[in-house]
GUFI-645936 format. One line per 4 residues: number of its first residue (from 0); for each residue x, y, z of C-alpha. Coordinates in Angstrom, 2 decimals. Example, Ala and Ser with C-alpha at 12.3 -4.5 7.8 and 13.67 -1.06 7.14 Angstrom:
2
0 = 12.30 -4.50 7.80 ~ 13.67 -1.06 7.14
This chain:
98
0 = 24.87 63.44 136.39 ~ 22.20 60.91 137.47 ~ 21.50 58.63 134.85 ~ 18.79 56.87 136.80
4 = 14.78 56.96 135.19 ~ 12.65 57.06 138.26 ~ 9.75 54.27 137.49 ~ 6.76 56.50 136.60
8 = 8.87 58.73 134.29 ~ 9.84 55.10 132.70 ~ 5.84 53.87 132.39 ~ 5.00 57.52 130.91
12 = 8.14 56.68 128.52 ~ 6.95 54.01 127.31 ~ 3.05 54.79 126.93 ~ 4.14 57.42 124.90
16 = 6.29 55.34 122.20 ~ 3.98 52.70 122.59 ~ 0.57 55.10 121.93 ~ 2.21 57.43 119.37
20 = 2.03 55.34 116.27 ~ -1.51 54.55 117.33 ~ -2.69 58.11 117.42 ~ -0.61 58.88 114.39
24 = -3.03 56.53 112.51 ~ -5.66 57.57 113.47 ~ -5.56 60.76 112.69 ~ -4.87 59.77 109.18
28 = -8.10 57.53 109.19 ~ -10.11 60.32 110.73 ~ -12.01 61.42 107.62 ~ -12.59 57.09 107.01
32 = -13.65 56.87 110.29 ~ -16.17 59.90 110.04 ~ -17.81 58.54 106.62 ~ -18.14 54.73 107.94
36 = -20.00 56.13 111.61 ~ -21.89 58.57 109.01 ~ -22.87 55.57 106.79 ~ -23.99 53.30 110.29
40 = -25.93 56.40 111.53 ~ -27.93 56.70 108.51 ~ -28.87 52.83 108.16 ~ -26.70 52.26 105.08
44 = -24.36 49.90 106.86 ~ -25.08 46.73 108.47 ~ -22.69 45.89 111.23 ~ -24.53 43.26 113.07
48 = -23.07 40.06 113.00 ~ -25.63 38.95 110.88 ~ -24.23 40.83 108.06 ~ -20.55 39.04 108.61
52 = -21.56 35.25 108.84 ~ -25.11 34.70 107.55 ~ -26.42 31.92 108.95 ~ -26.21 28.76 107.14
56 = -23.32 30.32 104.93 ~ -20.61 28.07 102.99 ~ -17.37 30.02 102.07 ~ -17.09 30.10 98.56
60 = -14.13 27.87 97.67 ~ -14.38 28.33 94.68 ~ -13.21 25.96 91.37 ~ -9.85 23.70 92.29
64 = -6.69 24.90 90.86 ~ -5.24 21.50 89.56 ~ -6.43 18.14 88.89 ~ -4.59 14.85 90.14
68 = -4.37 12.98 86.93 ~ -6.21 9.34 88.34 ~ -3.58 7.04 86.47 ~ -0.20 8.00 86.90
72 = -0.84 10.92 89.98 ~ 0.60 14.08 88.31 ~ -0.52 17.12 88.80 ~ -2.47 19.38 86.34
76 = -4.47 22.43 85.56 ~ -8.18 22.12 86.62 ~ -8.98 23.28 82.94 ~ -7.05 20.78 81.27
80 = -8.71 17.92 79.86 ~ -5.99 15.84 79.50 ~ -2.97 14.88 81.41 ~ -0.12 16.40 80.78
84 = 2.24 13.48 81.51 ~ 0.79 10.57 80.76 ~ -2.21 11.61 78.45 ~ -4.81 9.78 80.28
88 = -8.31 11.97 80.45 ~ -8.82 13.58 83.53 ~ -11.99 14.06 85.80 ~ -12.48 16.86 87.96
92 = -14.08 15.02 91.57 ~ -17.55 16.12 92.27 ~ -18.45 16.53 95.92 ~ -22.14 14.69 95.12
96 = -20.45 11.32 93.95 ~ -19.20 8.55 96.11
């Protein structure tokens, strides 16, 4: 018995195990993929790349999780008012002051 792959059988192996999953998932996205090409056809979405990074856009970072306390360097809660450790009052940093 000749265990020996000839090299195209090999590439055609492996395109298959490699494409397989690929197709598979597709074909489970199919009825996603027809309503989002539907939507774009019909002007109700905006793929350009206009619509992903406006220009002049900021990410919104949104508020800080904690708070260095400014006396003894623990950290806090950004809505606590007060350190926990050490008691003194806290200040959020503003990006305005200097």
């Amino acid at each position: 018995m000749d265990t020996n792959i000839s090299p195209v059988m090999r590439i055609i192996a492996i395109a298959v195990l490699v494409l397989t999953p690929l197709v598979v998932v597709i074909f489970q996205r199919l009825e996603d993929i027809r309503e989002i090409n539907r939507k774009r056809q019909n002007g109700e979405l905006d793929l350009s790349p206009g619509s992903f990074f406006p220009a002049g856009s900021r990410p919104n970072l949104g508020k800080p999780v904690e708070i260095i306390c400014p006396q003894c360097h623990s950290s806090n809660p950004a809505d606590h008012q007060y350190c926990g450790h050490c008691g003194a009052q806290l200040t959020p940093e503003r990006e305005n002051e200097k």
